[in-house]
PDB file with SEQRES, HELIX, SHEET and CRYST1 records, atoms N, CA, C and O in Angstrom:
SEQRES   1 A   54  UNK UNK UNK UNK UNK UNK UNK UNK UNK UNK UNK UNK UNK          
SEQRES   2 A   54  UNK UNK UNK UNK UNK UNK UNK UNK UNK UNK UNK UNK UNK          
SEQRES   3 A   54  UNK UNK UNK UNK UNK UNK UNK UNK UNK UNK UNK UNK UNK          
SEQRES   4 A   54  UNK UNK UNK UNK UNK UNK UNK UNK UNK UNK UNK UNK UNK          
SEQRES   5 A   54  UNK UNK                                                      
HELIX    1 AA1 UNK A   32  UNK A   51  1                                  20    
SHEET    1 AA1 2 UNK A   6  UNK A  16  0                                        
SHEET    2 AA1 2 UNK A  19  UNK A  29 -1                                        
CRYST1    1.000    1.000    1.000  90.00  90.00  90.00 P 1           1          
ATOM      1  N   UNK A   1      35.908 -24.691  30.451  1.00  0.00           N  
ATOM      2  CA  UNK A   1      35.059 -24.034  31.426  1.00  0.00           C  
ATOM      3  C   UNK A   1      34.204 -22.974  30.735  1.00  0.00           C  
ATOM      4  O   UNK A   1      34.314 -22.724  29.535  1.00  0.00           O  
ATOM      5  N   UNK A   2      33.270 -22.308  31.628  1.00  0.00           N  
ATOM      6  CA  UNK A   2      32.236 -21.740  30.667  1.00  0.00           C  
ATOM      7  C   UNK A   2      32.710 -19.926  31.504  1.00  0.00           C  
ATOM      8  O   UNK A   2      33.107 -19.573  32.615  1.00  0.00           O  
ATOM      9  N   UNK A   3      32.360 -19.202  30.157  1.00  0.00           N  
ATOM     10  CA  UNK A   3      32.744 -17.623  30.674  1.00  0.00           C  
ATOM     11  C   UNK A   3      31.890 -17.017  31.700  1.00  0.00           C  
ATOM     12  O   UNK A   3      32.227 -16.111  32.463  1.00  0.00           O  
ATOM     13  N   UNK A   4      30.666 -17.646  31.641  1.00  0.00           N  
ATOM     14  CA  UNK A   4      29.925 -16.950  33.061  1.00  0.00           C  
ATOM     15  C   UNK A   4      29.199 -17.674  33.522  1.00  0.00           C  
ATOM     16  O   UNK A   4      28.231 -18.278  33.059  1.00  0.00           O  
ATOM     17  N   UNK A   5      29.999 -17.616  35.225  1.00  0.00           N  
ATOM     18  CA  UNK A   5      29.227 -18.771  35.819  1.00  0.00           C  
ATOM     19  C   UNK A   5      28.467 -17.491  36.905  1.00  0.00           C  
ATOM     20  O   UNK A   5      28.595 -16.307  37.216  1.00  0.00           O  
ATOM     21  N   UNK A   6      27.556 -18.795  37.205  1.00  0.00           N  
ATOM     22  CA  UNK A   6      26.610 -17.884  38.066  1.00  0.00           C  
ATOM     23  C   UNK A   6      27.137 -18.732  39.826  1.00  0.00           C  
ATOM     24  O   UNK A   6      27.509 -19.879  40.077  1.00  0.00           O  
ATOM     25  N   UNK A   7      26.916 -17.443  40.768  1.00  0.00           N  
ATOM     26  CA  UNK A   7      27.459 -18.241  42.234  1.00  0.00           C  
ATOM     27  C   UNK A   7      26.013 -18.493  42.991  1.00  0.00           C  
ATOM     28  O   UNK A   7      24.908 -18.021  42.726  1.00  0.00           O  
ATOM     29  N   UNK A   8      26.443 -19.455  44.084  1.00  0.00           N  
ATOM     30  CA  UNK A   8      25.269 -19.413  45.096  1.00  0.00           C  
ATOM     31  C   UNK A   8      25.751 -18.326  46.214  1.00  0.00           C  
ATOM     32  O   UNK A   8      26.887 -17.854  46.263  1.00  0.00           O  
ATOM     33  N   UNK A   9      24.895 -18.078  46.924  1.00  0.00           N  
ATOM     34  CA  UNK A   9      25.780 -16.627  47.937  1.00  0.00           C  
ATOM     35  C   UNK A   9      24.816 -17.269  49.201  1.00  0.00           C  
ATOM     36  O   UNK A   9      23.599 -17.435  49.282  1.00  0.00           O  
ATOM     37  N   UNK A  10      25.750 -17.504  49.987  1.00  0.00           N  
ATOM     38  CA  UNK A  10      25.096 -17.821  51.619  1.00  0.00           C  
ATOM     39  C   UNK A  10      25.581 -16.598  52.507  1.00  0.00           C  
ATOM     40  O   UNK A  10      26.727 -16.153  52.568  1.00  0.00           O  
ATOM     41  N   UNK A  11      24.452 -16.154  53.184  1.00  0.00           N  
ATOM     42  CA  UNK A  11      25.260 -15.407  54.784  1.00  0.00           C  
ATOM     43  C   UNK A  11      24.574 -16.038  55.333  1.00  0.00           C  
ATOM     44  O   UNK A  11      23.574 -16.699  55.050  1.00  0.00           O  
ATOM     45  N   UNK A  12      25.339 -15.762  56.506  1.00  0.00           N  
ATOM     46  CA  UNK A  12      25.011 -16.120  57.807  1.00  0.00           C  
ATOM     47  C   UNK A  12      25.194 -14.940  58.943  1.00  0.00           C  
ATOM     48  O   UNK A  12      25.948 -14.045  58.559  1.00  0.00           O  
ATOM     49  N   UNK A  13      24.767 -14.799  59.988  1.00  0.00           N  
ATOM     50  CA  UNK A  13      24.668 -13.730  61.100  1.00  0.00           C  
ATOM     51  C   UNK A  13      25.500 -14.491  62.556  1.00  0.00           C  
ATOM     52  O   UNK A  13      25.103 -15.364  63.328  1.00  0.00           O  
ATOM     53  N   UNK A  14      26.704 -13.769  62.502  1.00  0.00           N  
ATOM     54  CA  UNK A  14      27.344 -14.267  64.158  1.00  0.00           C  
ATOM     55  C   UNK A  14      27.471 -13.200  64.940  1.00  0.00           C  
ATOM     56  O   UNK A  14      28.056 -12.135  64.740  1.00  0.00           O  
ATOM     57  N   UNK A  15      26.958 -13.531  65.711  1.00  0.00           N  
ATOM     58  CA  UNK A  15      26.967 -12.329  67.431  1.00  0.00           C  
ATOM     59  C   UNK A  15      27.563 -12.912  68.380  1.00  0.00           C  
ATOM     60  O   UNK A  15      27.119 -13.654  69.256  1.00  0.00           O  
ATOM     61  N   UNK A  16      28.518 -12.574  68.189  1.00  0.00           N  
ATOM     62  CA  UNK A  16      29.767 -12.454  69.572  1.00  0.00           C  
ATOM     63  C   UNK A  16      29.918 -11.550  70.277  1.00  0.00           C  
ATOM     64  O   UNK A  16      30.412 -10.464  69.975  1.00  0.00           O  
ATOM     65  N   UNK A  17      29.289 -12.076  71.867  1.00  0.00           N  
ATOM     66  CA  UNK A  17      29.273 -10.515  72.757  1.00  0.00           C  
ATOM     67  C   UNK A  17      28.597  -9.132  72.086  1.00  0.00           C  
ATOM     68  O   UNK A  17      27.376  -8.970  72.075  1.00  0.00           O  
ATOM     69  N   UNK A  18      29.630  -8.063  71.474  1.00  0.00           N  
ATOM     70  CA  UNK A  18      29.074  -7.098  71.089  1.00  0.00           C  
ATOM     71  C   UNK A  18      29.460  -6.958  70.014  1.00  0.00           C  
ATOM     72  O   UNK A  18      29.212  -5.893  69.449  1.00  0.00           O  
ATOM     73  N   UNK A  19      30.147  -7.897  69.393  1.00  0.00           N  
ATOM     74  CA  UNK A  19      30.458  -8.098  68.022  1.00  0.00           C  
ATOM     75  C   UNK A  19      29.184  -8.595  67.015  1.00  0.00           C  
ATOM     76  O   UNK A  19      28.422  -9.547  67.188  1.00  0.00           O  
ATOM     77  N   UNK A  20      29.228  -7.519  65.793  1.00  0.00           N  
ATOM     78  CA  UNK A  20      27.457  -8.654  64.840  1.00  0.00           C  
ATOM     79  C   UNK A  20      28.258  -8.847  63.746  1.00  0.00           C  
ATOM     80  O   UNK A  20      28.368  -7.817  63.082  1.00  0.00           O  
ATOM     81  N   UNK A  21      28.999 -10.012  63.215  1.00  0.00           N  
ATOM     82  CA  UNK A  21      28.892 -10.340  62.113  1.00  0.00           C  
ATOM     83  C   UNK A  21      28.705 -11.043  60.978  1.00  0.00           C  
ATOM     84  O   UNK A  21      28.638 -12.266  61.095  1.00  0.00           O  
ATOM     85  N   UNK A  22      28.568 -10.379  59.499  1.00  0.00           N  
ATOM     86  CA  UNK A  22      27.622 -10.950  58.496  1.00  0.00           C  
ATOM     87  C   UNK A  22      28.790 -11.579  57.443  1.00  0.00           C  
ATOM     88  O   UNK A  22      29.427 -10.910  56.628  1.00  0.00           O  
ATOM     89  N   UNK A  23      28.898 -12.948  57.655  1.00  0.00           N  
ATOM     90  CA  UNK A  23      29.776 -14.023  56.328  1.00  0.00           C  
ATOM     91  C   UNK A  23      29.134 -13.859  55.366  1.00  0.00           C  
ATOM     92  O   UNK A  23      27.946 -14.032  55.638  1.00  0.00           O  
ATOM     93  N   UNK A  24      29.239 -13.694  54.696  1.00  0.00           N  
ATOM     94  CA  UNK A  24      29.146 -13.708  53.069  1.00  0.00           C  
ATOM     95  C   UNK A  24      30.123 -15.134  52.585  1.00  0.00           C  
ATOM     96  O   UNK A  24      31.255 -15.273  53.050  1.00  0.00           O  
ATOM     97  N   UNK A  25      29.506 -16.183  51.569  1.00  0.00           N  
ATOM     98  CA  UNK A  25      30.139 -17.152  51.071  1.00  0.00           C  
ATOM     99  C   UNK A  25      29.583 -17.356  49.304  1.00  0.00           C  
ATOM    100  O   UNK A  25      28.364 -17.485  49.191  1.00  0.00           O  
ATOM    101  N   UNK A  26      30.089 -17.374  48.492  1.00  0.00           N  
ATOM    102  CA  UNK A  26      30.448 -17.371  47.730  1.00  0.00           C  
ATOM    103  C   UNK A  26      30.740 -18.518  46.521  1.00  0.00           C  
ATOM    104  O   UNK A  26      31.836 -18.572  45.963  1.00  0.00           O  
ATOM    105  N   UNK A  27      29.789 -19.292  46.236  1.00  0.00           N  
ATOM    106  CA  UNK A  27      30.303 -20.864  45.491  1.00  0.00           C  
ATOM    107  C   UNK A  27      30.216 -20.669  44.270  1.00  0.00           C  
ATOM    108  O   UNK A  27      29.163 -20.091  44.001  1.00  0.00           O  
ATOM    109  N   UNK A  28      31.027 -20.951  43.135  1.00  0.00           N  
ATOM    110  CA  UNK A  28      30.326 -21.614  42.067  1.00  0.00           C  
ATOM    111  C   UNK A  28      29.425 -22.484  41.585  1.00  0.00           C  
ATOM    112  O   UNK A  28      29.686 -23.633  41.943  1.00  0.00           O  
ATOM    113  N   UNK A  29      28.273 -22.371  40.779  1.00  0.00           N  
ATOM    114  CA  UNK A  29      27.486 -23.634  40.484  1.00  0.00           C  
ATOM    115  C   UNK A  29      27.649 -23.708  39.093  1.00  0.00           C  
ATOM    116  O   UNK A  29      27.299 -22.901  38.231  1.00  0.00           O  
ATOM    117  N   UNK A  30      28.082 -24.513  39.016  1.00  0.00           N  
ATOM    118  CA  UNK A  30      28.511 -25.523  37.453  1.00  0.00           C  
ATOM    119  C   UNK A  30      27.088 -25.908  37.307  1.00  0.00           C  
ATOM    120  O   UNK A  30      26.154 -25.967  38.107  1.00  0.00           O  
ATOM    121  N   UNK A  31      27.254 -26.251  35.530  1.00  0.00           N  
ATOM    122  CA  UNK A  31      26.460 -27.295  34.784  1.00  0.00           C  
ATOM    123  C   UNK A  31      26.822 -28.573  35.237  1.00  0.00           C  
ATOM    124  O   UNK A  31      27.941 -28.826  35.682  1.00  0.00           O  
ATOM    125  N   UNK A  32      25.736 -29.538  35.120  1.00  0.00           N  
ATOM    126  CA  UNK A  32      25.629 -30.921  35.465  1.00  0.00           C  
ATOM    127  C   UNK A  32      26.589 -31.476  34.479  1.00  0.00           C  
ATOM    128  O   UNK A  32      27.036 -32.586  34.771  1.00  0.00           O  
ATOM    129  N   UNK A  33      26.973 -30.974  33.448  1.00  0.00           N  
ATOM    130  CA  UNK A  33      28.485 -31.870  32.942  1.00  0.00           C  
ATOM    131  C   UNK A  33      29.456 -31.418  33.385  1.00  0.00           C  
ATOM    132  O   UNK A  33      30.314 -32.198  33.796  1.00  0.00           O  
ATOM    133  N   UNK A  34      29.671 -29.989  33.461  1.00  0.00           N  
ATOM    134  CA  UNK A  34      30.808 -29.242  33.999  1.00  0.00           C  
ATOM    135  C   UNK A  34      31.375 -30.324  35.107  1.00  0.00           C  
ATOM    136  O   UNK A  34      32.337 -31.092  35.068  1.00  0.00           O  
ATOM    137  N   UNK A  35      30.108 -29.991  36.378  1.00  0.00           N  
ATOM    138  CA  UNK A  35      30.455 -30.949  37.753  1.00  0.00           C  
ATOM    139  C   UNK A  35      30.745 -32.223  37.328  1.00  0.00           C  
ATOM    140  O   UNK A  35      31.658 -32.650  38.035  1.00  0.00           O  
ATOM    141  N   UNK A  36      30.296 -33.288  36.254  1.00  0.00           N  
ATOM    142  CA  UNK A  36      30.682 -34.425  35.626  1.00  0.00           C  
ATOM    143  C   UNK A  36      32.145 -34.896  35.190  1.00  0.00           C  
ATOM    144  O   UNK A  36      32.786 -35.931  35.377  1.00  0.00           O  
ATOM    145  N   UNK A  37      32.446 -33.469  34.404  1.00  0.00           N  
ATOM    146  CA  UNK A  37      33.808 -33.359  33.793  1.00  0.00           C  
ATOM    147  C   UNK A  37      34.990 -33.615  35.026  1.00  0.00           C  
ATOM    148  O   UNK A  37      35.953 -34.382  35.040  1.00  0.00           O  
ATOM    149  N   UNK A  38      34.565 -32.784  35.896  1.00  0.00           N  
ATOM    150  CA  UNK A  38      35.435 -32.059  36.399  1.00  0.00           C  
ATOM    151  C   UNK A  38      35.895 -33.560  37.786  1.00  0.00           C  
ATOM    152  O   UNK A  38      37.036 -33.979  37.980  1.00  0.00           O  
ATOM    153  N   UNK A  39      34.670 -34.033  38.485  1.00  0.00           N  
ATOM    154  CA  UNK A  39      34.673 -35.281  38.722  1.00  0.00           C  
ATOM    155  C   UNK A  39      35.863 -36.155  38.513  1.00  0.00           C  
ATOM    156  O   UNK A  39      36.898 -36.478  39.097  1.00  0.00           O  
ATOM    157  N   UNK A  40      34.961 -36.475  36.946  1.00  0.00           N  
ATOM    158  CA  UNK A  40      35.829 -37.852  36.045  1.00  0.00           C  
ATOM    159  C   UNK A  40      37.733 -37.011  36.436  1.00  0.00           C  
ATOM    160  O   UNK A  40      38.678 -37.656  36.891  1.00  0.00           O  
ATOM    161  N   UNK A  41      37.749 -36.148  36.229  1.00  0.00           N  
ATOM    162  CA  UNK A  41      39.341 -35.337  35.854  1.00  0.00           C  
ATOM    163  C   UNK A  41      39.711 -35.419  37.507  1.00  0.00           C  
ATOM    164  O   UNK A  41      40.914 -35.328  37.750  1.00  0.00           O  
ATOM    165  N   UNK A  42      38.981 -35.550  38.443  1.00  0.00           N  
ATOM    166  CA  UNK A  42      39.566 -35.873  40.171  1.00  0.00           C  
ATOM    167  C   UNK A  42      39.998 -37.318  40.123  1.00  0.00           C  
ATOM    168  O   UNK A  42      41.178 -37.664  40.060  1.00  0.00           O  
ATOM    169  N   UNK A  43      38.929 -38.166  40.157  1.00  0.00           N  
ATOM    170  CA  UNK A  43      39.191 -39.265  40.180  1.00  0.00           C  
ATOM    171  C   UNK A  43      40.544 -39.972  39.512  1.00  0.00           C  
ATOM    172  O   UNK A  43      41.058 -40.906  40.129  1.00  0.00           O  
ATOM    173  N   UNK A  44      40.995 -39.624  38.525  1.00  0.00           N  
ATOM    174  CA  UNK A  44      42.102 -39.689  37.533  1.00  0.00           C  
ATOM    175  C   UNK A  44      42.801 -39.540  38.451  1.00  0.00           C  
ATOM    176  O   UNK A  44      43.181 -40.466  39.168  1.00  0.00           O  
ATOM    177  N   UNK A  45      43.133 -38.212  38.618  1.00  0.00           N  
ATOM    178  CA  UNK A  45      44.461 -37.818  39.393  1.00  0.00           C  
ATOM    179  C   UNK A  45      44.601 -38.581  40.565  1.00  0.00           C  
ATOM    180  O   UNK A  45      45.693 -39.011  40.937  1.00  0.00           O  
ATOM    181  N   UNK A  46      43.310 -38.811  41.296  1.00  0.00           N  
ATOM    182  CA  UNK A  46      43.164 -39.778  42.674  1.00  0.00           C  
ATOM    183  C   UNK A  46      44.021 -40.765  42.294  1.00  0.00           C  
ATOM    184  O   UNK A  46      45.036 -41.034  42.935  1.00  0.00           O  
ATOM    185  N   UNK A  47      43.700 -41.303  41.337  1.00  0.00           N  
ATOM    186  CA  UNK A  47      44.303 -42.745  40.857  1.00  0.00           C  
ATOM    187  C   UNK A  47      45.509 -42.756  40.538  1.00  0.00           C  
ATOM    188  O   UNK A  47      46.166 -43.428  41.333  1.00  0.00           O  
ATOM    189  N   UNK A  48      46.104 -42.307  39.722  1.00  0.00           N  
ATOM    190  CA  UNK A  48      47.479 -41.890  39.531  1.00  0.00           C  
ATOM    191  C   UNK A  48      48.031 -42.063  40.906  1.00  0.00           C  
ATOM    192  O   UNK A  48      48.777 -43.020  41.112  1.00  0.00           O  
ATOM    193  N   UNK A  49      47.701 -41.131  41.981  1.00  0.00           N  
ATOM    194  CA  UNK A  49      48.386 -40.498  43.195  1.00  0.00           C  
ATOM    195  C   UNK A  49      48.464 -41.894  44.305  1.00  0.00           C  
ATOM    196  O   UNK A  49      49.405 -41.993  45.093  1.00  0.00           O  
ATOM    197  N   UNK A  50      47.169 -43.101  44.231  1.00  0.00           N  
ATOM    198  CA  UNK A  50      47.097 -44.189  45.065  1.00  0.00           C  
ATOM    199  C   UNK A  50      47.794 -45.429  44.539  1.00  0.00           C  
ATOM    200  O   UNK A  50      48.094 -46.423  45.202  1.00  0.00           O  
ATOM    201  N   UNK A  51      48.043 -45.184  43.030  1.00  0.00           N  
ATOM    202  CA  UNK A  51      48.534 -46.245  42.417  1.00  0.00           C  
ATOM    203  C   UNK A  51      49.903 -46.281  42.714  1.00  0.00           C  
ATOM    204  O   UNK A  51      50.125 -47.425  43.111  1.00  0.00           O  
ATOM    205  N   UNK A  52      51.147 -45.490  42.731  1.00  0.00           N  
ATOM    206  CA  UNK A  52      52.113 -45.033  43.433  1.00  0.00           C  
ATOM    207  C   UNK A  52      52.318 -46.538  44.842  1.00  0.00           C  
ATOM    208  O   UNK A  52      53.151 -47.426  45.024  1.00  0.00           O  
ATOM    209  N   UNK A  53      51.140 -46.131  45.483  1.00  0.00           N  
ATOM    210  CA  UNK A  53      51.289 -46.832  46.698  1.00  0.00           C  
ATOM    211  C   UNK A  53      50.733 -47.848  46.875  1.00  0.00           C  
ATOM    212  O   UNK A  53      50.240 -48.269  47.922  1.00  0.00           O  
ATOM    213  N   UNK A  54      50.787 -48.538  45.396  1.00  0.00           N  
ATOM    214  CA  UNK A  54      50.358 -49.920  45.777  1.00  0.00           C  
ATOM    215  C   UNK A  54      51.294 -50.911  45.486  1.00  0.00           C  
ATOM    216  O   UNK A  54      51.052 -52.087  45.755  1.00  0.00           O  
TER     217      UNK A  54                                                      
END                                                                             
């Protein structure tokens, strides 16, 4: 993994009654191999975990 990742940051605004509030969210955005790597390394484990049940 890489030492500094940069995030995406979403808010959003909810008003409830007399309530106002502001979400803040927070993602990582990977490099296009990172997200690649990281992929290929799901799928694996997917497989492992379905193969079990076949």
């Amino acid at each position: 993994m890489e030492d500094k990742i940069s995030y995406a940051i979403d808010k959003d605004r909810i008003n409830q009654q007399k309530m106002k509030l502001i979400v803040v969210n927070r993602r990582p955005q990977y490099t296009e191999q990172s997200q690649k790597t990281a992929r290929q390394e799901i799928e694996k484990q997917l497989f492992q975990i379905f193969k079990k049940y076949d």
